[in-house]
Backbone as ProteinMPNN parsed JSONL, in Angstrom:
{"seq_chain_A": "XXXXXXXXXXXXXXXXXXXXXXXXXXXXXXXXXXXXXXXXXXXXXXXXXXXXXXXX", "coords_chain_A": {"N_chain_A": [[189.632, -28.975, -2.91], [188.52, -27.745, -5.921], [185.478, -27.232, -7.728], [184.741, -27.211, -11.145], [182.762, -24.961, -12.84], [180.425, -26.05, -15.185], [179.632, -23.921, -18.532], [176.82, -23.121, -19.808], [176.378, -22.635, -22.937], [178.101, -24.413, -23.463], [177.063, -26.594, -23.166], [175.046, -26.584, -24.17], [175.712, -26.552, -26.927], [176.92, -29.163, -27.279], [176.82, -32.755, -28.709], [173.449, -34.441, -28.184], [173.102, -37.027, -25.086], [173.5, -40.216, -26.278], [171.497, -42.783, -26.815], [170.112, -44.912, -24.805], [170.38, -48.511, -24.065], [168.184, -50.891, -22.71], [168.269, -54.69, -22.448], [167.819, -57.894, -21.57], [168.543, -60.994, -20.542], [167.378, -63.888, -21.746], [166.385, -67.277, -20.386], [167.856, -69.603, -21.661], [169.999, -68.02, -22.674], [171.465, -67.298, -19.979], [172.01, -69.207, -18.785], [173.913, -70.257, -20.524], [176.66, -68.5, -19.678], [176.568, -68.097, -16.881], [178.518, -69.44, -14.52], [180.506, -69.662, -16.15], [184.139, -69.287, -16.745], [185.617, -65.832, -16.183], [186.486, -64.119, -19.443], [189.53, -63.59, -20.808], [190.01, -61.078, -22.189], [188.693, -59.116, -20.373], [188.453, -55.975, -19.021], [189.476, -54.534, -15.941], [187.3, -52.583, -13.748], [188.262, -49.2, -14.055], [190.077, -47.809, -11.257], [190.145, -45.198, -8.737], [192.942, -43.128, -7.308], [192.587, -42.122, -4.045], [193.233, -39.287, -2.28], [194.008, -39.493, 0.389], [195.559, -41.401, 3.292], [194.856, -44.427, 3.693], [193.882, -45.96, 6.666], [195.558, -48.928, 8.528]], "CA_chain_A": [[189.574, -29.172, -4.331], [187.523, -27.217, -6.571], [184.875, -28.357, -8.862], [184.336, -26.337, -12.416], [181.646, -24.846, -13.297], [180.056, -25.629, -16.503], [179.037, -23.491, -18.775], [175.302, -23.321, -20.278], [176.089, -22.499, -24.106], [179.178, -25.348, -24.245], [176.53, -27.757, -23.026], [173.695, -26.362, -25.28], [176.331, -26.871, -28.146], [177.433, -30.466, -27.204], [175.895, -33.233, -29.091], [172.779, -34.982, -27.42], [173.26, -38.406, -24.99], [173.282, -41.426, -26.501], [170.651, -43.894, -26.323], [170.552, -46.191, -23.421], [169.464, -49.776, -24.735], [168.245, -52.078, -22.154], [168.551, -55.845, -22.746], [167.294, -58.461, -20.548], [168.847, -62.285, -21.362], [166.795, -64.975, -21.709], [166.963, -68.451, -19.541], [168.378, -70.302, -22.233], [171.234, -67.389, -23.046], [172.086, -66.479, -18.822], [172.668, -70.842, -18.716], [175.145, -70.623, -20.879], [177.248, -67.22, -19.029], [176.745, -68.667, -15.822], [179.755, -70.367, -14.308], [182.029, -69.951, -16.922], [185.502, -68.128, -16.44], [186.04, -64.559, -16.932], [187.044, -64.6, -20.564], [190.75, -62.882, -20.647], [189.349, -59.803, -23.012], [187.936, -58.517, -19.574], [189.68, -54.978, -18.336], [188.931, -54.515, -14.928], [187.08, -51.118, -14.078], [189.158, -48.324, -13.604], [189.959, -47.667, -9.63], [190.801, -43.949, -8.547], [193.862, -43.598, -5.453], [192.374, -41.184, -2.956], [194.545, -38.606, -1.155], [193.705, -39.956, 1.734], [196.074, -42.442, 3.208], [194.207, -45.632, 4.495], [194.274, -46.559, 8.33], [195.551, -50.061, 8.639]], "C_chain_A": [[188.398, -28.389, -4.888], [187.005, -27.532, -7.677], [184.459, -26.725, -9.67], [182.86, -26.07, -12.762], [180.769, -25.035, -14.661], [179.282, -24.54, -17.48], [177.765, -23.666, -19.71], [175.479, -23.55, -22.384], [176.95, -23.433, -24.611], [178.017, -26.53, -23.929], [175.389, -27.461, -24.333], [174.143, -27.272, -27.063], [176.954, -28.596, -28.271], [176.326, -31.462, -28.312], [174.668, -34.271, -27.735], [173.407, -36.014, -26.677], [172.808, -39.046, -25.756], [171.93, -42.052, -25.721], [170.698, -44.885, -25.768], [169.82, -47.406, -24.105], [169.299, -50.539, -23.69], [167.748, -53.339, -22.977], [168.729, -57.44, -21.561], [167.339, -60.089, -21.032], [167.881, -62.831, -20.706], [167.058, -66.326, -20.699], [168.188, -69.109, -19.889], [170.064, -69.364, -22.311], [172.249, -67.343, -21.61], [172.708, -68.159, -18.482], [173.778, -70.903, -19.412], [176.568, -69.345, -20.542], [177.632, -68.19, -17.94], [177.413, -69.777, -15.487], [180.798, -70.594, -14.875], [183.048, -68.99, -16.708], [185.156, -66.979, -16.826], [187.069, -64.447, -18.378], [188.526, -63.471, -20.367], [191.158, -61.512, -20.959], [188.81, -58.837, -21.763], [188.537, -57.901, -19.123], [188.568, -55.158, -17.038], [188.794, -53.269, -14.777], [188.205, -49.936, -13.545], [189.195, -48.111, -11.933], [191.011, -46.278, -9.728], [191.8, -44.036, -7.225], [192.69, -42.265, -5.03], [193.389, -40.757, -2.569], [194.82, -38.883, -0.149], [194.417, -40.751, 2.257], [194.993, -43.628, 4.45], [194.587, -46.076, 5.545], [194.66, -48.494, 8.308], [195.374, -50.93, 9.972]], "O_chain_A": [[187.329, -28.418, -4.279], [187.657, -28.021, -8.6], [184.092, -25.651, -9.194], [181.985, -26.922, -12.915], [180.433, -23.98, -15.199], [178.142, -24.299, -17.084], [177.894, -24.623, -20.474], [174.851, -24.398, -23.019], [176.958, -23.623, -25.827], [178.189, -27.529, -24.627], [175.108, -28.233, -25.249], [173.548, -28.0, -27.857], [177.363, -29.071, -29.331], [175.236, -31.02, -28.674], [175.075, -34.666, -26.643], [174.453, -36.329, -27.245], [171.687, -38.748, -26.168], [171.496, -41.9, -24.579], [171.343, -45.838, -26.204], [168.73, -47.238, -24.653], [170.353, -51.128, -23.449], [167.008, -53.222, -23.954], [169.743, -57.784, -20.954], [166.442, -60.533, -21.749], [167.481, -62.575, -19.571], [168.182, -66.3, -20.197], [169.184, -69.289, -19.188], [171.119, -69.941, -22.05], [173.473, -67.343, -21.739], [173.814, -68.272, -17.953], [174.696, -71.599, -18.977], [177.503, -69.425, -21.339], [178.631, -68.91, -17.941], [177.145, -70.898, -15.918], [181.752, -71.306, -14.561], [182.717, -67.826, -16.482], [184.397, -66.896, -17.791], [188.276, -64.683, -18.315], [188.33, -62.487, -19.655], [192.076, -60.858, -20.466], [188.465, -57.713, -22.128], [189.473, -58.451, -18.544], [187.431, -55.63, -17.01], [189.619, -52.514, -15.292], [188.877, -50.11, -12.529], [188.113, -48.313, -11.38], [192.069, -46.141, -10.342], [191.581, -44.797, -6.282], [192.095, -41.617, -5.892], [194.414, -41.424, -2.429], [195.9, -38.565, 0.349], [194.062, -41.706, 1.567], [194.631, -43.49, 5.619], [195.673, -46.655, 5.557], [193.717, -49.222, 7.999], [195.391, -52.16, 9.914]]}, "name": "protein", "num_of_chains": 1, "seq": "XXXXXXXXXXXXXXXXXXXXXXXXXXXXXXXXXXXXXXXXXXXXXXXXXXXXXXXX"}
């Protein structure tokens, strides 16, 4: 497989990253998370196949 090369002046021209925000809950906020269901709104992360076939 071959990986692309990017070029320098499409990145120059891109807009900047985004700003990373960290956010660090409280006692009171991670007590009320903790233990409760996965609410139903929750996708699960994407999973890639591999070419590879898996040994069983």
């Amino acid at each position: 497989m071959k990986t692309s090369v990017p070029k320098r002046e499409n990145e120059l021209k891109g807009s900047p990253p985004s700003k990373i925000m960290n956010y660090k809950l409280g006692p009171d906020e991670l007590a009320q998370i903790v233990g409760k269901p996965i609410p139903a709104s929750h996708k699960e992360p994407i999973k890639f196949r591999s070419k590879s076939k898996e040994k069983e």
